[in-house]
N, C-alpha and C positions, 0 to 999 in steps of 0.2 A: 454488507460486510462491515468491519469495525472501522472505525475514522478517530482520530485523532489530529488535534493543529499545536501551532508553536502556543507554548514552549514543549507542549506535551507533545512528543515524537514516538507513541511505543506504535509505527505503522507497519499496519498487519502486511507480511508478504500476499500482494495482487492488490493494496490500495497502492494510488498513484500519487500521493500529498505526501512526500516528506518534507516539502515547501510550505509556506504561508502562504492561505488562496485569498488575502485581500489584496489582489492587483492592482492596481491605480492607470486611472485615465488620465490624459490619454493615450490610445493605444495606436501603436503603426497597424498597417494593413498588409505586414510579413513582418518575420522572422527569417534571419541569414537562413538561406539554404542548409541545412543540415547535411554534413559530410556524410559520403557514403559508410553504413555500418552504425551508423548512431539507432541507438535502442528506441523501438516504437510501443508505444500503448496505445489500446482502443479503449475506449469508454463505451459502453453498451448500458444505458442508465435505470433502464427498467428491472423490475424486483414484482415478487408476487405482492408484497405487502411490505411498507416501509419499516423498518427497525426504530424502536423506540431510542435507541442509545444513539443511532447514523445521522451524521453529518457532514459526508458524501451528498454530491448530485445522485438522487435517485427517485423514481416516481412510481407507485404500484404501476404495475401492467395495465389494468381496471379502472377508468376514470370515471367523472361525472362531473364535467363542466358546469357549471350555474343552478348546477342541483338538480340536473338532467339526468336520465337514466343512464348507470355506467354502462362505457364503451371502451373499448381494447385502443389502446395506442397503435400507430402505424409502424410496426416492428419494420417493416418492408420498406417503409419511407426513410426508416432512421439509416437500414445498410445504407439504401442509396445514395444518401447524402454521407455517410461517413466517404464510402470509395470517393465521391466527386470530391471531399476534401481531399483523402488522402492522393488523388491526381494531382493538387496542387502543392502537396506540404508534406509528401510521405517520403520517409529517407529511403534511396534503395542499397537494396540487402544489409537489413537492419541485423545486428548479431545477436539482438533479442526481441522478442516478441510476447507481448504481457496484452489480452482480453479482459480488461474489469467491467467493470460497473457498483452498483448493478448488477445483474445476477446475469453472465452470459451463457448460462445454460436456460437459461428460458427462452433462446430460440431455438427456433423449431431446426430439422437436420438440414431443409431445403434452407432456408437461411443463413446457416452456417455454411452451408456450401458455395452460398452465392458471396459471402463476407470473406471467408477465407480463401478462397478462389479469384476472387476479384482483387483481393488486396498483393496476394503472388503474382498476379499477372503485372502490377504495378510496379512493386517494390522486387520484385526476386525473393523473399523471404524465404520461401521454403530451400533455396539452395544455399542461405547465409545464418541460417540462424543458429545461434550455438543451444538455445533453449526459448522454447514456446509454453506458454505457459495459460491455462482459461481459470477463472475463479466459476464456481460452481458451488451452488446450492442446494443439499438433499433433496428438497421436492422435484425439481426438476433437471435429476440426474440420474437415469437410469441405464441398462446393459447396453443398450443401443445406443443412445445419444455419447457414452463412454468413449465408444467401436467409434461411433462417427468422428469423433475431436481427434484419435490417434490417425487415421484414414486421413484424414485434411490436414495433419501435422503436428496437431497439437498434444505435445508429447507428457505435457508435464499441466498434473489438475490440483487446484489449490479448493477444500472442501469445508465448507464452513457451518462446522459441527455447532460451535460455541458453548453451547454446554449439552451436558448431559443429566439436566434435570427438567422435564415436561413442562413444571411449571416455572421453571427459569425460562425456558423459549417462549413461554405465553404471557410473562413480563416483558422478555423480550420485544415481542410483538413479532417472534419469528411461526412460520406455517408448516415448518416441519418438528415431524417428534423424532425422541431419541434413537427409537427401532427404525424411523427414516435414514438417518445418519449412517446408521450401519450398514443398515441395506444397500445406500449410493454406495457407501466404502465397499461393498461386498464386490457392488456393478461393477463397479470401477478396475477391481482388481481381475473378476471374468470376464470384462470386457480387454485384457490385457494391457493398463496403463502401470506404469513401472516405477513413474515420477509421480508421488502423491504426498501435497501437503495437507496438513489438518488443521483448523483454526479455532480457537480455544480464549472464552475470554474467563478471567478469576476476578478477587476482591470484589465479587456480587450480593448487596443485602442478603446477611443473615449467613452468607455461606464461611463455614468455617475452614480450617487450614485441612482438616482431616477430610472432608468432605472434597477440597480441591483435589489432594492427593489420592485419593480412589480414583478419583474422574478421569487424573490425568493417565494413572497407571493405569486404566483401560484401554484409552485412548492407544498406549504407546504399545502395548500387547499387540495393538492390529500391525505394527510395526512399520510405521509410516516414515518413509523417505526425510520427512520434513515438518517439523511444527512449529505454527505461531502461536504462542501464548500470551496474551496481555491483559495487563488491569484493567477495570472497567475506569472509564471514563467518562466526566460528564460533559459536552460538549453542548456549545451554547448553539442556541434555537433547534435544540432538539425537545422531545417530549421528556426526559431523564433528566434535562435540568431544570426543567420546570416541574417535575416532579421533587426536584431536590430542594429546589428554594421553597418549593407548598410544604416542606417537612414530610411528602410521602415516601421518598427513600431517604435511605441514610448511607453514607460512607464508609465502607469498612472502616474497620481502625487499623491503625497505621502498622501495628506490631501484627496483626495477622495478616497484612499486605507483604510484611518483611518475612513472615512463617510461608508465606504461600510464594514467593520469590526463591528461597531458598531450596525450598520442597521443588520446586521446577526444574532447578540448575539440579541437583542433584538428583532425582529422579531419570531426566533426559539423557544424563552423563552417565547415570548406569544402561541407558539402552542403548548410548553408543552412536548419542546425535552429540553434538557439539554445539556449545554455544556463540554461533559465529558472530552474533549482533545481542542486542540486549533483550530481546523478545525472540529473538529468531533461533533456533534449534535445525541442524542438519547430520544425517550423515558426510562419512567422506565423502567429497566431489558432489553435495545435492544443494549445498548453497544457493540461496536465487541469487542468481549473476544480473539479475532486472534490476532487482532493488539494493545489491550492492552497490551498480552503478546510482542509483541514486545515493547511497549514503557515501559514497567516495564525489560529492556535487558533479558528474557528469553531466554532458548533455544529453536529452530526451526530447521527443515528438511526442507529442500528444493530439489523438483525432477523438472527436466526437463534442460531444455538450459535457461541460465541467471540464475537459482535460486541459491541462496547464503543458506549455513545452520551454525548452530551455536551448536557448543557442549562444556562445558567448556569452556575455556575461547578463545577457538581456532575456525577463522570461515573461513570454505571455499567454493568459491565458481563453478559450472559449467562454460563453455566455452560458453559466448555470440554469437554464431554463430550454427548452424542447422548441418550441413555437419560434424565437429568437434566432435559437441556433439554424433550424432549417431555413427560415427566410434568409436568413446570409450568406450560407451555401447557396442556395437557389439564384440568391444575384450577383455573389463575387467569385464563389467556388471559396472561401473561405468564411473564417467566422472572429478572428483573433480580435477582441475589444479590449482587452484588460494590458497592462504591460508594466512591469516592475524591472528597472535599470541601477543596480547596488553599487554602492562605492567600493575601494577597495578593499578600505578596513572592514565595511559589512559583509566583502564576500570574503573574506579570510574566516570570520566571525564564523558565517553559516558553515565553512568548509571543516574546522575546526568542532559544531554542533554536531554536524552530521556524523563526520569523521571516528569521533570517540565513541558514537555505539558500537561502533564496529571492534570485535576482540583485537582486530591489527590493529587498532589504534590511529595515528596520527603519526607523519614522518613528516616535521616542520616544514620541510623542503619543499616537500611534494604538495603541502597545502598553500606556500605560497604559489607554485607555479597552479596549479587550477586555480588561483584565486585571480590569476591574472599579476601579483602585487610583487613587483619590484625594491629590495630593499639592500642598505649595505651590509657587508656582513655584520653579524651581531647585533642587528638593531629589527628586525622582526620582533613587533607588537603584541604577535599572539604569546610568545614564550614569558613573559614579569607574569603573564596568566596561570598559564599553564604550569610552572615553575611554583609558584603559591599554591597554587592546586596540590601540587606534589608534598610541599611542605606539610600541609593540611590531611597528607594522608589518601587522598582521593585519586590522586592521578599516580602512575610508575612511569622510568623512562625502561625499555628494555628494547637493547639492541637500536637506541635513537628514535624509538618511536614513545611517543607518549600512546600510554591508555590506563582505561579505569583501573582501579584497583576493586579490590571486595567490598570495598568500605565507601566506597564511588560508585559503585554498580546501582544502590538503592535510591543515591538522589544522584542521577545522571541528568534528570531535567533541572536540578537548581545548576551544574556544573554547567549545563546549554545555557542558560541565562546568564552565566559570569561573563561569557565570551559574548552574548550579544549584545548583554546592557556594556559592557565596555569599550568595545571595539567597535569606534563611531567615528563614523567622516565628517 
């Protein structure tokens, strides 16, 4: 799936990083018990084949240790270690429930039974959750395995098309073609799921603004509950950015990134999705309430390898690697190494970054009290900010809430940077 880090934030609804994943040691050995109801993620990190653009924890399925003959990861080893985490760190009757990775349709049904099964007997899930949600990827998502996620609960499928051109997924370094895409979206809908998002990345070498907007009006023809659409991104120790500094790819330019921006917002707004976030498109009531909670800075769990969790104001996260992760469930029933503890001013900062993707905006109030930050009246730090913003054109107050404006919406990651390079303890 698509990844992006600070300051670039366009994260695709079902990745779980709207954080910065350099954690710092050292790390405690928990995290405050999360209150009952806090929103859970699972990381499931295997993928048929890794994306050139992802900078996600992910690992082909298919190994080959020391230049050994490939062999299959222990899919069955990985549940059982996620449940023996979540025995120790899993909130009960979480009010949302997000499956990433990695590609969790690449397990098989019997596995997803044992994963979703196991983790309801734990947490209650299926009798709290307001939305369940798997990411899924065309090769391995077809009519049955569709049947099987609604049967276990999983109500809502996030499908990640990305594009719709053969040899853009084979730059990609994706293993499904375009007739694949459609096919899942076909399953998907015969197999009776109701909640379907589509994932969509633009500003691709060489693609023009004309070429997005086809793609995308095909796309919204199948008339999908929910779309993420985002610029490509180069993300460092990926293959893409090392393609970018060898001069093999190039950058859109910047005025067909603002044609292709436009052409989104407006295309989507004729079929009747909404721009709830800056990448995120939904109909009424289809909003991910996963990842709003993340852009509203809430707290989150996170089980598996790579997953990052947030309790108070303290986040930490799992060990980015397979072999690490399992030996530390195996001897603690956890795994949590990394751990990041923010000042005030920085969690205001972040609450404020996150905050204004969102078309609600920012209600200064509300961003102090999740920030934790105590102040007298009229002396709240984030607003001489925000306030300048506004002068600048970028920001509007409507109804007390700050948020973007038109003119805001295109450098929304330079406006994240005003609030984090500033707002320092």
């Amino acid at each position: 799936m698509k990844s992006e880090a600070l300051p670039t934030v366009t994260t695709p609804a079902g990745s779980q990083r709207p954080v910065p994943n350099n954690l710092a040691a050292p790390a405690p050995t928990t995290l405050a018990a999360p209150a009952p109801g806090t929103p859970l993620y699972v990381h499931l990190p295997f993928c048929a084949a890794k994306c050139h653009y992802c900078d996600f924890f992910s690992v082909p399925v298919e190994r080959a240790p020391g230049g050994a003959t490939a062999q299959p990861w222990d899919i069955d080893g990985m549940v059982t270690a996620i449940l023996a985490e979540a025995r120790q760190r899993a909130p009960r009757h979480p009010r949302t429930v997000f499956f990433g990775g990695g590609t969790p349709s690449l397990l098989s049904i019997p596995q997803l039974v044992r994963l979703c099964d196991g983790l309801h007997e734990i947490t209650g899930w299926r009798d709290s959750a307001h939305e369940v949600t798997a990411e899924c990827n065309p090769e391995s998502l077809d009519r049955d395995k569709a049947r099987a996620f609604l049967d276990l609960g999983v109500a809502r499928l996030s499908l990640g098309f990305q594009s719709l051109d053969d040899r853009t997924l084979a730059l990609f370094g994706r293993v499904h073609s375009v007739a694949e895409s459609f096919a899942a979206y076909e399953a998907a809908r015969a197999a009776g799921v109701r909640r379907l998002n589509v994932d969509l990345i633009y500003a691709i070498p060489d693609q023009s603004a004309a070429d997005w907007a086809r793609d995308l009006a095909r796309v919204l023809d199948l008339g999908p509950e929910h779309l993420s659409a985002y610029n490509l991104t180069f993300e460092e120790d990926t293959r893409f950015k090392r393609w970018l500094e060898q001069g093999r790819l190039a950058r859109a330019p910047e005025e067909t990134e603002l044609e292709m921006l436009a052409a989104t917002r407006s295309l989507t707004a004729a079929a009747g999705l909404e721009a709830y976030e800056v990448s995120n498109h939904a109909r009424p009531g289809e909003a991910s309430l996963h990842n709003i909670n993340y852009w509203r800075n809430g707290p989150y769990v996170g089980l598996g390898p790579g997953a990052v969790s947030k309790a108070g104001h303290t986040r930490a996260g799992n060990p980015r690697s397979i072999q690490p992760y399992l030996r530390r469930i195996a001897a603690e029933g956890v795994a949590l190494q990394d751990h990041e503890e923010l000042g005030a001013h920085a969690r205001l900062a972040e609450t404020w970054w996150l905050g204004l993707r969102l078309a609600e905006g920012v209600l200064p109030a509300e961003a102090l009290a999740t920030a934790g930050v105590e102040v007298l009246p009229g002396s709240d730090p984030a607003l001489p900010i925000a306030d300048e913003l506004c002068g600048h054109g970028h920001l509007e107050v409507v109804a007390g809430r700050y948020r973007l404006t038109a003119v805001g919406l295109p450098v929304a990651d330079a406006i994240a940077r005003r609030f984090l390079d500033r707002l320092r303890d």
